[in-house]
N, C-alpha and C positions, 0 to 999 in steps of 0.2 A: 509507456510513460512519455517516450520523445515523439511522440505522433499528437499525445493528448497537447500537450507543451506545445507544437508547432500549430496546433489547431486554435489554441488559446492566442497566441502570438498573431495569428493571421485576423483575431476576432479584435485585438488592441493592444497597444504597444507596451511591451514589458506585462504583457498579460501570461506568456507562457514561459518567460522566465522566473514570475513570480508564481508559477502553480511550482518548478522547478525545486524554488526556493521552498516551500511548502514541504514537499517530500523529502528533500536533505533533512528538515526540522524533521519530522517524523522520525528520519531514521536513527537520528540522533538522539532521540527522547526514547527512543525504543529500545539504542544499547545504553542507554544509562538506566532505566528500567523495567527491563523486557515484560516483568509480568503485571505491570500496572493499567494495559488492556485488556477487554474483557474477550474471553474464552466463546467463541462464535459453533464452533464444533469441533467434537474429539478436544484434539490441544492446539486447533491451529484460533489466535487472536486476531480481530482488528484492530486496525488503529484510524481512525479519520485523519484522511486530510483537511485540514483547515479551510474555507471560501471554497474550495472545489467538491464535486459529486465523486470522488474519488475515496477508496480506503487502503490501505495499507495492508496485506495479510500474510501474518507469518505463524513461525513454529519455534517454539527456546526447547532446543536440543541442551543437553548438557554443558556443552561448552561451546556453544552459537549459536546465533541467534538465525534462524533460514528464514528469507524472504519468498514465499511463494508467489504473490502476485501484486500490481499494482492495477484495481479493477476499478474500472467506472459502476456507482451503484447502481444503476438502473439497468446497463445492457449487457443481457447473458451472466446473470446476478453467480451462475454457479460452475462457470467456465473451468474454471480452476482447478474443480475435482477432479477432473483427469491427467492430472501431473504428475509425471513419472517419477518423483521425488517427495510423494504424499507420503506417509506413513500408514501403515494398515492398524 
């Protein structure tokens, strides 16, 4: 996320603080509604990010919401599956 952010930044000014601003929204639209994204596989959701090729993808545990990844869509679309805090 802070790599994509300084890549945005270097491309134009207040570019990668507003991708920044972008995923704070997200996360925030996520704990006031966790399950108003849609179900991508098993139970984990996306969520897009807004202007960027970014999504959001998490898991609503019982009582929290796990963030697994913040993945650019196009590269290494399915990186993620091997995270040692996936659910089987």
């Amino acid at each position: 996320m802070f790599d994509a952010a300084y890549y945005y930044e270097m491309q134009a000014p207040n570019l990668g603080q507003d991708f920044l601003d972008k995923v704070e929204l997200a996360f925030h639209e996520i704990s006031n509604n966790p399950e108003r994204c849609p179900i991508i596989s098993k139970d984990i959701r996306r969520r897009l990010i807004h202007r960027f090729p970014y999504s959001l993808l998490y898991r609503v545990d019982p009582d929290i919401v796990v963030v697994l990844a913040i993945m650019h869509q196009k590269r290494r679309p399915e990186y993620w599956l091997s995270r040692k805090f996936m659910k089987e």
